[in-house]
C-alpha positions as CSV (number, residue, x, y, z in Angstrom):
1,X,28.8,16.0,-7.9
2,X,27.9,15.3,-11.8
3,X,26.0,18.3,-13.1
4,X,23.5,16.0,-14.7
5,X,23.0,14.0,-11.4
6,X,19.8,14.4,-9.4
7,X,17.6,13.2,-6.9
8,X,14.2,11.1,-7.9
9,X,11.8,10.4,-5.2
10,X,8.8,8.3,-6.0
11,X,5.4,7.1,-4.9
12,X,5.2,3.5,-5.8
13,X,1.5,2.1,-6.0
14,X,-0.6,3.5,-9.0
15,X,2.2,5.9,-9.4
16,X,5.9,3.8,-10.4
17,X,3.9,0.6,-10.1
18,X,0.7,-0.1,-12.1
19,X,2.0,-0.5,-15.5
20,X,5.0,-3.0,-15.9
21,X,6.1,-2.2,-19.4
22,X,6.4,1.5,-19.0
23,X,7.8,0.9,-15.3
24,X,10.7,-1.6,-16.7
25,X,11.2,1.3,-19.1
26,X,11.4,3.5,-16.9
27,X,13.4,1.8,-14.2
28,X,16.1,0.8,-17.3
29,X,16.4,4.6,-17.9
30,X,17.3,5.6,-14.6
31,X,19.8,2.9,-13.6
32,X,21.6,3.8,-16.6
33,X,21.4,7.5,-15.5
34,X,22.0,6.3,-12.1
35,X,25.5,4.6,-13.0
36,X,26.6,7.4,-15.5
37,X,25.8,9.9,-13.2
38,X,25.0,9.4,-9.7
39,X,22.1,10.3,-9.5
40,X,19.9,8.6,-6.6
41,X,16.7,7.0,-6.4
42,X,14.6,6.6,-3.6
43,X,11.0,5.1,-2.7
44,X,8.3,6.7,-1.0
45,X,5.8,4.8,0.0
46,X,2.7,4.7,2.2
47,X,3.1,1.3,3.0
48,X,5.2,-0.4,5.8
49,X,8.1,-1.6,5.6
50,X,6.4,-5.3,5.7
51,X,3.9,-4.4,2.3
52,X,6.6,-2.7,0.8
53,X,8.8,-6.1,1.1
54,X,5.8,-8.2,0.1
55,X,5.2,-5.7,-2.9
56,X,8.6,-5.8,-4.2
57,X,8.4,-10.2,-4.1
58,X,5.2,-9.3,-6.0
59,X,6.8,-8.0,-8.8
60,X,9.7,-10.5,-8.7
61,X,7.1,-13.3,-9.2
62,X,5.6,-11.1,-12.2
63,X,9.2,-10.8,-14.0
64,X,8.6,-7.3,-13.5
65,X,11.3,-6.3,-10.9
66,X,11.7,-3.3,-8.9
67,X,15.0,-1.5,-8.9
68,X,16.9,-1.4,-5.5
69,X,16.6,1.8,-4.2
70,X,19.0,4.3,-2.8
71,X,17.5,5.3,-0.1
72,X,13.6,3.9,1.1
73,X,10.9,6.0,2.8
74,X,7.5,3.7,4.2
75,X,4.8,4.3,6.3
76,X,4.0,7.7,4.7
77,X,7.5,9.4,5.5
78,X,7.7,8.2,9.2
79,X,10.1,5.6,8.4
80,X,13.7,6.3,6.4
81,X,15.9,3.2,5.7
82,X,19.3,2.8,4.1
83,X,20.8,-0.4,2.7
84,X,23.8,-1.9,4.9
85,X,26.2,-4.8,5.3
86,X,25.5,-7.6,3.0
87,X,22.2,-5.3,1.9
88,X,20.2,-5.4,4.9
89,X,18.1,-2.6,5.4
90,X,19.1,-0.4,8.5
91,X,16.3,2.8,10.2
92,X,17.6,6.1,10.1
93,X,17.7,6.8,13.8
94,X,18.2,10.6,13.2
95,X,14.8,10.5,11.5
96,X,13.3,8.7,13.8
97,X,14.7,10.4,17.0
98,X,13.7,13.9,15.1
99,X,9.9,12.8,15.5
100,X,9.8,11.5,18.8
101,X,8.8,15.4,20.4
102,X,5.7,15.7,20.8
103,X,3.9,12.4,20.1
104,X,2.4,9.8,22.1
105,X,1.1,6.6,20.9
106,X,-1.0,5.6,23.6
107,X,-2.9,8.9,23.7
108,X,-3.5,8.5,19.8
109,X,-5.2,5.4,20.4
110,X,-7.1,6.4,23.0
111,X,-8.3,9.6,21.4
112,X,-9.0,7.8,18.1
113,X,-11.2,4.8,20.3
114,X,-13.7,7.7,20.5
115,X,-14.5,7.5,16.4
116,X,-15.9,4.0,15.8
117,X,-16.2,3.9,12.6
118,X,-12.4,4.6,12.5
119,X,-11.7,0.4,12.0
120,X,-7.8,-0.2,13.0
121,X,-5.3,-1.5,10.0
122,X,-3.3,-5.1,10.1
123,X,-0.6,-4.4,13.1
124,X,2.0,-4.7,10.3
125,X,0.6,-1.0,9.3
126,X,0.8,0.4,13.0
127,X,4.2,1.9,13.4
128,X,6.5,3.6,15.9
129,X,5.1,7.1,14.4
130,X,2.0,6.1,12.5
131,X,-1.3,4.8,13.2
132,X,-3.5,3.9,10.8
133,X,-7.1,3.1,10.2
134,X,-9.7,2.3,7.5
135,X,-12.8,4.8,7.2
136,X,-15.3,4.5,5.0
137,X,-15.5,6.4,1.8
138,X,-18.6,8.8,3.2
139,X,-17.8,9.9,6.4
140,X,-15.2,12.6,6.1
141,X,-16.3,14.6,8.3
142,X,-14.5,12.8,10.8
143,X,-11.4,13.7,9.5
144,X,-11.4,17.1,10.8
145,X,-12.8,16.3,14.0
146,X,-10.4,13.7,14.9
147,X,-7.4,16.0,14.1
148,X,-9.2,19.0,16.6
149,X,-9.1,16.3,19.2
150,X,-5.2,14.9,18.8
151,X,-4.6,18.9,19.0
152,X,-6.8,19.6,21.7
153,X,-4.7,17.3,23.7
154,X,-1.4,18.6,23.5
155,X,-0.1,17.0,20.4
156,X,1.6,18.1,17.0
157,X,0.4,15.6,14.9
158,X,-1.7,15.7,11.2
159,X,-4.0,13.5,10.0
160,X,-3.5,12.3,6.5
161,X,-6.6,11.0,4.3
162,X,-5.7,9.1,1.5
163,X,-7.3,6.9,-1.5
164,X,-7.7,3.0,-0.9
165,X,-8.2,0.1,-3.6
166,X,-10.6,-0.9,-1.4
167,X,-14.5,-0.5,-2.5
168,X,-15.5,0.7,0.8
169,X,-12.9,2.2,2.6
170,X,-10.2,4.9,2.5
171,X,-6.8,5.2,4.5
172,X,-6.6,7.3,7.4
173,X,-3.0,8.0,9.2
174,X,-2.0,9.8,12.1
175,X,1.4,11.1,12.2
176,X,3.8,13.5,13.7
177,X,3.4,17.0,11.9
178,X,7.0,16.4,11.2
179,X,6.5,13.4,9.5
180,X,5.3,13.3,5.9
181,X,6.5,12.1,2.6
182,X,7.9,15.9,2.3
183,X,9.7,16.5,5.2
184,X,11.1,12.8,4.8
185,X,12.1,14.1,1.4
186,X,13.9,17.1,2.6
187,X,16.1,14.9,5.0
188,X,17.3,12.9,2.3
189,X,17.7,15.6,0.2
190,X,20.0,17.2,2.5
191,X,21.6,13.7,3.7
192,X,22.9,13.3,0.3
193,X,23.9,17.1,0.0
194,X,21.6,17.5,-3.4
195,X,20.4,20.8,-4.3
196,X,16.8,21.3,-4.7
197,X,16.9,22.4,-8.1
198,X,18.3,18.5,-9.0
199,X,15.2,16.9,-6.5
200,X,12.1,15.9,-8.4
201,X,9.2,13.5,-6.9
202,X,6.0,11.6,-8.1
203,X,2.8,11.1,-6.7
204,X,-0.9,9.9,-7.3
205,X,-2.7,10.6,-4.2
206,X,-3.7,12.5,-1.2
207,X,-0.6,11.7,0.9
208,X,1.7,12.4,-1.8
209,X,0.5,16.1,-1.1
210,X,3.1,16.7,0.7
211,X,6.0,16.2,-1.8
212,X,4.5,19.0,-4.0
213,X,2.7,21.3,-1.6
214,X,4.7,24.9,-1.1
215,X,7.7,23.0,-2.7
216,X,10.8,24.0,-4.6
217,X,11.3,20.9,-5.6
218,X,9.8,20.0,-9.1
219,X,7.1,17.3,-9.2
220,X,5.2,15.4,-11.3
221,X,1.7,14.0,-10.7
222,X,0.7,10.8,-13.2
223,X,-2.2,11.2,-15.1
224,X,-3.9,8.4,-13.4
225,X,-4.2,10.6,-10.1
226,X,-6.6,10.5,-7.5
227,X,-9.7,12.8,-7.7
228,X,-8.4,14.0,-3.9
229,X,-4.8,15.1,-5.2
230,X,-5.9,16.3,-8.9
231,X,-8.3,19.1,-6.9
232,X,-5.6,20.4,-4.4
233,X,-3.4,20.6,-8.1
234,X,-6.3,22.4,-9.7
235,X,-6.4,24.7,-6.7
236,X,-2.7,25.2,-5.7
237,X,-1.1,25.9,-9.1
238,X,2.8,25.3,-9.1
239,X,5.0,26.5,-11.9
240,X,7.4,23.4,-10.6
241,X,4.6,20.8,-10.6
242,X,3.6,19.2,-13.7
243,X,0.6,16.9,-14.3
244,X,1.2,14.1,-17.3
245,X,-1.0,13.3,-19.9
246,X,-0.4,10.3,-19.5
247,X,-0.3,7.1,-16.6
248,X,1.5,5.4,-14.0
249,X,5.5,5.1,-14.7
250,X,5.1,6.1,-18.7
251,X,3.4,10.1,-17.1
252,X,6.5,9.8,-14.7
253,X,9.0,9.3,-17.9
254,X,7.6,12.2,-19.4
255,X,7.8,14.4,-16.8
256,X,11.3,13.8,-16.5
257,X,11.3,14.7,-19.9
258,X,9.5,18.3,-19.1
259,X,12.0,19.1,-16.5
260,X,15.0,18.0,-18.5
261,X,15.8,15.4,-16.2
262,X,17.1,12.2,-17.9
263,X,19.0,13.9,-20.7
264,X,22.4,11.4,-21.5
């Protein structure tokens, strides 16, 4: 493999997308890198695989187009795809066969009936291995409790509480333990045999946590960060994690450029 090749794994909303001139940039940079080199670019996203499909017509109606990716994580790491025949995008049954242990769907729901104000997504957002709710921004608390509940009954799952453009809400997921943006991040790394020295991702939030948390990896949080994510930086200091001065895709440039990633 090219010495100068790497892997780059990115959040996209508020992190890659947000700002369309730095993000066209951006995007500009590493496909050039990407056909010099090799190196391989990959989405991680909380979304499904139906919102990340809607987000990328988004930006294709804005003149502002995403990049195809190599490899595509949704549904906050539950969910790996790879592009096949005639570019269609195919699961990764590996992945998804590596989280079927220990999780049940119907006992999720059930436990998780017992929290009303837990208020169910779209069914586009409930997934094989991830269901997800909205919970409004003040009640917390429940966070823990629901998560000593799923335990209490048998399961390894996690609970993942994470920022929402919505005024009055927040995004709560329930996942196998085994499934997050960083352990979906490891099994690409090591599906496309690139050393973790040569792995960098981005992230703006609370369930982009996992890409930097206890990581050898090098990552960069945008300036533009979440309040949630900016603490647990503040509080787990990294000598491999790096937090931009400045926003969106433009704090993602530059910390490519702190790293020494991007170099011709």
């Amino acid at each position: 493999m090219n010495a100068q090749t790497f892997l780059f794994i990115t959040d996209l909303d508020h992190t890659l997308v947000g700002d369309d001139h730095s993000m066209e940039k951006l995007l500009h940079n590493l496909e050039l890198h990407r056909n010099r080199h090799g190196t391989k670019i990959v989405y991680s996203t909380g979304r499904s695989l139906h919102l990340y499909q809607e987000l990328e017509q988004n930006q294709k109606r804005k003149q502002a187009e995403l990049i195809k990716p190599d490899i595509l994580i949704c549904a906050v790491g539950t969910e790996v795809y790879s592009y096949g025949h005639q570019n269609q995008l195919i699961i990764d049954n590996n992945w998804s066969k590596y989280l079927s242990d220990s999780w049940d769907t119907e006992i999720v729901v059930k436990i998780a009936e017992n929290f009303p104000k837990l208020i169910p997504q779209p069914d586009s957002e409930q997934r094989p291995f991830k269901i997800s709710y909205f919970l409004e921004k003040n009640t917390t608390q429940i966070v823990s409790e629901l998560e000593d509940s799923l335990l209490n009954s048998g399961l390894d799952i996690q609970v993942i509480y994470s920022y929402s453009d919505n005024k009055n809400y927040n995004n709560l997921d329930i996942v196998p333990r085994k499934a997050n943006k960083g352990m979906a991040m490891t099994f690409v790394r090591e599906k496309l045999e690139i050393d973790v020295a040569r792995t960098i991702a981005c992230g703006d939030s609370g369930n982009d946590i996992a890409l930097f948390a206890n990581r050898e990896e090098k990552g960069i949080i945008v300036a533009n960060a979440k309040q949630e994510l900016l603490e647990w930086h503040k509080a787990n200091p990294n000598k491999n994690r790096y937090l931009a001065k400045t926003g969106f895709a433009a704090g993602i440039e530059e910390g490519l450029g702190h790293f020494g990633f991007l170099e011709a």
